[in-house]
N, C-alpha and C positions, 0 to 999 in steps of 0.2 A: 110410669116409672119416673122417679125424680129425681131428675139429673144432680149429682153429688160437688162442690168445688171442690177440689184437690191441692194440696201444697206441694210444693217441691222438696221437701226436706223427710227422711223416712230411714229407719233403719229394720233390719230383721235377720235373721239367724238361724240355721238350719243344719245338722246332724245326724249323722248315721253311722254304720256299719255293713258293709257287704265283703266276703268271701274275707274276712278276715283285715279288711281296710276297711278305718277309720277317717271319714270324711267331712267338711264341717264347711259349710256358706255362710259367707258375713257382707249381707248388701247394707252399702248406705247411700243418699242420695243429699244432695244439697242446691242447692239454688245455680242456675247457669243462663244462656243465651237461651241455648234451646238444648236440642238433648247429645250429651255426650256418655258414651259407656266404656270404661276401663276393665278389661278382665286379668285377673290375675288368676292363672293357671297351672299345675303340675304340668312338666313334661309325660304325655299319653293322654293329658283330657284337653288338650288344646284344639283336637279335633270338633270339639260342641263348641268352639265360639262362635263359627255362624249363624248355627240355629238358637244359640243364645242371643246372639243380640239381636235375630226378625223377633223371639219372641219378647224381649224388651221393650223395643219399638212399639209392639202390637199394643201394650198396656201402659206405656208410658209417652210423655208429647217433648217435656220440657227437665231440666234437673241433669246434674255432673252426677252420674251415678258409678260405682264402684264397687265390682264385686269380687271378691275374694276365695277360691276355692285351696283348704287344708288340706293334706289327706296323706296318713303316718299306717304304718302297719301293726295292727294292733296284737303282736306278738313278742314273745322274748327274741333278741338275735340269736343267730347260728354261732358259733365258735367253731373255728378250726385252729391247731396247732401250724405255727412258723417256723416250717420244717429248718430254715437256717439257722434260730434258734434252740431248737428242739436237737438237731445234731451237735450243736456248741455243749449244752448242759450235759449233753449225754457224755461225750468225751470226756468233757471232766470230772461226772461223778466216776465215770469208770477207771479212771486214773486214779481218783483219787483213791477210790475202793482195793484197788491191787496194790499200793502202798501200805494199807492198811493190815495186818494181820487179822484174819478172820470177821472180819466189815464184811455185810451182806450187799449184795449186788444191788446199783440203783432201782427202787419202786419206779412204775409208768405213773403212779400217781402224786408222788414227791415232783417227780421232774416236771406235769404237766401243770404242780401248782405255783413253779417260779413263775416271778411276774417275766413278761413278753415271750413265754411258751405259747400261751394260748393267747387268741386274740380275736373278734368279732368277724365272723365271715364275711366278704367286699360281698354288699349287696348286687348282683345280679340286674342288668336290664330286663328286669320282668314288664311283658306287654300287660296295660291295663286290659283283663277281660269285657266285654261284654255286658257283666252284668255292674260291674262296676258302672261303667260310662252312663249305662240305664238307671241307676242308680245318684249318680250327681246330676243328671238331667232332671228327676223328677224332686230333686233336693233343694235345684234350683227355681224349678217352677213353683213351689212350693215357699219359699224366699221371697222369689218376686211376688204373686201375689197376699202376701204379707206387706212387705214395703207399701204395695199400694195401696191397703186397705189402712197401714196406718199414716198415710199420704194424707188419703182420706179421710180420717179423723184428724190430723191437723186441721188439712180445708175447713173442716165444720165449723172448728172454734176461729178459725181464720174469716168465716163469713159473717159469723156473729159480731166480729169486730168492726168487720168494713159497713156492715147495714149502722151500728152506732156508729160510726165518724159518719156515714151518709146523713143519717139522721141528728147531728151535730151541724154538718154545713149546711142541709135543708131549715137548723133554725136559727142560723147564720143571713142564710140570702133573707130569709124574713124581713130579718130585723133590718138588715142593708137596705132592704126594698121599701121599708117606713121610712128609715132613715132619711134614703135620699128623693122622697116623695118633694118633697118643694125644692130641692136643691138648684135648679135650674133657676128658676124665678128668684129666690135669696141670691142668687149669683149675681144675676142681672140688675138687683138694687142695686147690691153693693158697690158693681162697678161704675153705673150709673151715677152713682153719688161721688163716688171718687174721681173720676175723670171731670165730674161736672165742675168739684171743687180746683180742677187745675185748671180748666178752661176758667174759670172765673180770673186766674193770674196770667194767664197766657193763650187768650182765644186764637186757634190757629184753624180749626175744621167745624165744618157746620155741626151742628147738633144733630140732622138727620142720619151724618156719617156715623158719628160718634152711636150712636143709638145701633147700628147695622151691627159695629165690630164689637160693642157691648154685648147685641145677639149671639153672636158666631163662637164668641169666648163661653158664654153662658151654656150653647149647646154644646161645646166642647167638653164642659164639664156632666152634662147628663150623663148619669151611667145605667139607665135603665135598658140599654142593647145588653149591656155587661151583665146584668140581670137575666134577663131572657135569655141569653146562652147556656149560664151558670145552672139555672132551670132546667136548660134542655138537656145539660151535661148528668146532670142528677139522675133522668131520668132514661140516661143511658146507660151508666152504670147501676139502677137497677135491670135492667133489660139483658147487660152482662151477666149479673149472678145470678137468672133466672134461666140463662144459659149454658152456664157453670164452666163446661169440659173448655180446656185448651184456651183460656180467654184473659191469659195475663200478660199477653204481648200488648194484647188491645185496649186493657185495662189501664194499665203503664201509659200508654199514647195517653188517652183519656185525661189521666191524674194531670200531664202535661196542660192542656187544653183548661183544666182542672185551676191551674196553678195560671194563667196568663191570663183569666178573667178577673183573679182576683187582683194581680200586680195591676193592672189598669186599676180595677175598681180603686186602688190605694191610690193612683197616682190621680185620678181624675178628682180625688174626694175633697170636698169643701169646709167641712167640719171635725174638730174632734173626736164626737164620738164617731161617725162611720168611718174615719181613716180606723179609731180604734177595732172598728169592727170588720174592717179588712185585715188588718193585721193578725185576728186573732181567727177569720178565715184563712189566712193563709199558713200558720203553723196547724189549724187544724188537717187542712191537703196535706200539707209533711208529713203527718203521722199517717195520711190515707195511704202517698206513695210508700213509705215505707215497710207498710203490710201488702201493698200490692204486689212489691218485690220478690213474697215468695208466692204468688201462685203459679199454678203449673199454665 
C-alpha cells in the first residue's frame, strides 16, 4: 500500500433527517501547529464531543479543524391561543355585540384570526432521542472521512509540486556545483596578485606568510561542504514524501536547513554568475517552504 501525503486544508458536508429532525455537518480544516478541534454543538448532542474528537485524532495529525453540527425540526410549529389575549378580544366582541341590535354573537374563528390570539407554541425541552445522537454520530463520521480524503487529494497535487521545486533545486546545486568548481584556486590568484601588488609599495610580511592567509581566505570561500549538504538535504526530502503520513513538521525543519546552505553558498560566492545562482536557489526554497506549509 502507498502511503498517501495529506494536506491540511479540507472541507465536507453531511445531511439528514431522523424522527423528524433535520440535521446538517459542515467540517473545515486549515493549516495549524498541530491539531486543534472546535465543536459547535446543539444543546443535547454535546454529549458526542468526546468520542468525536478520539475519532478525529484517530484520522487526523495536524490542521485547526472546525466542525459544525445544525439541526432544526423539520415540521410546521404548534400554535396555541394567548389565553390573555383571547379573554381581552372576547370581552369586547361581546360588548360590542349586545350594543348592537340583533349582531350575532362573536365566531371562535373571527376571534382566533386577530393578530396576537394565536401564537407559536414555546418549544418544549425535548430530550434528543437515541436515534437522533446515532444519527449525528454516523453523519459525522461520514464528514470526517470526507475531509480526509479530500485532504488527500490536496496532498497529491501538493506532492506533485514539491517533487518539481526538488527537481528545480537539484538543477540548481548542479549548476552551483560547475559553477564553483575552480572557485577556490581563482580565489587564491586573485588575491595573490593583489596583496602582491601592495607589498610591492609597502613590504611589511614575508611572502611565505602572505601566501598562508591567501590560502585560508581562499578556503574560506570553498563552498563545496555547502554542496554536499544541500545534496544530502535533497535527498531527504525525497525520503520524506516517500514517507508521506505526519511529516510536515519535519519537512518545514528541513526547508530551514534547506534555506542556510544556500545563504552561505551566497555569501561565500566569488562570481556573478554563481551568486546569481544562489539567489535564484534561494527564492526557489521560498516557494519549497511555502507549500510545505500546508502539509499535514
Amino acid at each position: 500500500m502507498t502511503l498517501a501525503l495529506a494536506s491540511m486544508t479540507g472541507f465536507a458536508r453531511t445531511e439528514g433527517v431522523v424522527d423528524g429532525l433535520a440535521w446538517a455537518w459542515e467540517l473545515r480544516s486549515v493549516n495549524g501547529r498541530g491539531l486543534e478541534l472546535r465543536f459547535r454543538l446543539p444543546t443535547g448532542f454535546d454529549t458526542l464531543e468526546p468520542a468525536l474528537r478520539e475519532a478525529a485524532g484517530r484520522l487526523l495529525k495536524r490542521g485547526n479543524v472546525t466542525a459544525n453540527l445544525t439541526v432544526r425540526r423539520d415540521e410546521q410549529p404548534k400554535l396555541a391561543p394567548d389565553p390573555a389575549a383571547l379573554e381581552q378580544v372576547l370581552a369586547l366582541a361581546t360588548a360590542l355585540a349586545a350594543r348592537i341590535p340583533g349582531a350575532p354573537a362573536p365566531r371562535a374563528e373571527a376571534l382566533l384570526a386577530l393578530p396576537g390570539v394565536l401564537r407559536a407554541a414555546a418549544a418544549g425541552n425535548e430530550e434528543v432521542g437515541p436515534a437522533a445522537l446515532a444519527a449525528a454520530r454516523a453523519g459525522f463520521d461520514t464528514a470526517l472521512s470526507a475531509m480526509a480524503t479530500a485532504r488527500r487529494g490536496e496532498g497529491a497535487r501538493l506532492d506533485a509540486t514539491l517533487r518539481t521545486l526538488l527537481a528545480e533545486i537539484a538543477a540548481l546545486h548542479l549548476r552551483a556545483a560547475e559553477q564553483a568548481a575552480d572557485q577556490p584556486a581563482a580565489q587564491r590568484v586573485r588575491m595573490l596578485e593583489t596583496v602582491r601588488a601592495l607589498m610591492a609599495e609597502l613590504p611589511a610580511l614575508p611572502e611565505e606568510r602572505i601566501a598562508q592567509e591567501v590560502a585560508l581566505l581562499a578556503a574560506k570561500s570553498d563552498v563545496r561542504e555547502e554542496l554536499d549538504r544541500l545534496d544530502a538535504h535533497l535527498h531527504a526530502a525525497h525520503a520524506l514524501l516517500a514517507e508521506a503520513v505526519a511529516i510536515g513538521r519535519r519537512f518545514d525543519f528541513l526547508v530551514q536547513e534547506f534555506n542556510r546552505e544556500a545563504n552561505t553558498l551566497c555569501s561565500k560566492s566569488a562570481s556573478v554568475a554563481l551568486t546569481a545562482t544562489g539567489l535564484t536557489l534561494k527564492a526557489t526554497i521560498e516557494q519549497l517552504r511555502e507549500q510545505v506549509q500546508n502539509i499535514e
